[in-house]
C-alpha positions as CSV (number, residue, x, y, z in Angstrom):
1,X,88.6,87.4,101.0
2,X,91.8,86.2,100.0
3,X,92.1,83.3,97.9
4,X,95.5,82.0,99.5
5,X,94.7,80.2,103.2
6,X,96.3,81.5,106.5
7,X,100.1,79.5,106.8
8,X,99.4,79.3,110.6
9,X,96.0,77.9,110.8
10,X,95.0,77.6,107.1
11,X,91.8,79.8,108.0
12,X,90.8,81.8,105.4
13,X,93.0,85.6,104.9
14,X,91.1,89.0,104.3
15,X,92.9,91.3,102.4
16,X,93.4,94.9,102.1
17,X,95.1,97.2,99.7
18,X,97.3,100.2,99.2
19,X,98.7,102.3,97.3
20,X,101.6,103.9,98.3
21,X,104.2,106.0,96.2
22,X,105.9,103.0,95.3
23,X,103.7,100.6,94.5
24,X,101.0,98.3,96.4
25,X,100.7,97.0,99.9
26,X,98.5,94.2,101.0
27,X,97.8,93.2,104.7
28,X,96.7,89.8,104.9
29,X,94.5,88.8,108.2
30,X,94.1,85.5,109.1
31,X,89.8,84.9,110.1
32,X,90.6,82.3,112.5
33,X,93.7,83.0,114.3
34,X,94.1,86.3,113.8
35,X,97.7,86.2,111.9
36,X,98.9,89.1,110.0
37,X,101.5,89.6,107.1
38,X,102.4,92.2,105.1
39,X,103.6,92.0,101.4
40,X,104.8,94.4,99.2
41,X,105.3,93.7,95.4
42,X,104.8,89.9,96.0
43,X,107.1,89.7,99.0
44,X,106.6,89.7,102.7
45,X,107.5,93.4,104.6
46,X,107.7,95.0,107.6
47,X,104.7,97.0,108.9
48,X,107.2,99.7,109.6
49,X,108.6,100.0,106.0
50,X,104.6,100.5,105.0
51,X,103.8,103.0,108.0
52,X,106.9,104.8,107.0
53,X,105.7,104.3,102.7
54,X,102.3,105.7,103.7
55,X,104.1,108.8,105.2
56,X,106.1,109.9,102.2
57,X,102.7,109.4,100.3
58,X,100.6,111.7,99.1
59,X,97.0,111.5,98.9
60,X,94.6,113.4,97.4
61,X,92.0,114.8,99.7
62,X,87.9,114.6,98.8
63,X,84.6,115.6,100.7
64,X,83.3,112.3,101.4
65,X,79.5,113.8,101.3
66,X,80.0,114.6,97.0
């Protein structure tokens, strides 16, 4: 959990992280009303700028069964 509320609903936010060649995204999901935000460095970005981030990114690949 997030420790920033949702600025829709003030519902609490989930977050997820990634690393990407440049640095780290964060998706932010609002529990209650479903909102969703991306940020990246500290400031809000377009899901398309991390889709197209996560393409130019290489990522190690490992047997998940080790």
């Amino acid at each position: 959990m997030s420790e920033k509320p949702c600025i829709k609903c003030g519902g609490p936010l989930v977050s997820i992280s990634l690393r990407v060649t440049t640095g780290m995204r964060t998706m932010y999901s609002c529990s209650e009303c479903d909102y969703r935000v991306w940020e990246a460095e500290g400031s809000t970005t377009e899901l398309g700028s991390v889709l197209h981030e996560l393409s130019k990114t290489r990522v190690p690949r490992r047997n998940s069964r080790q």
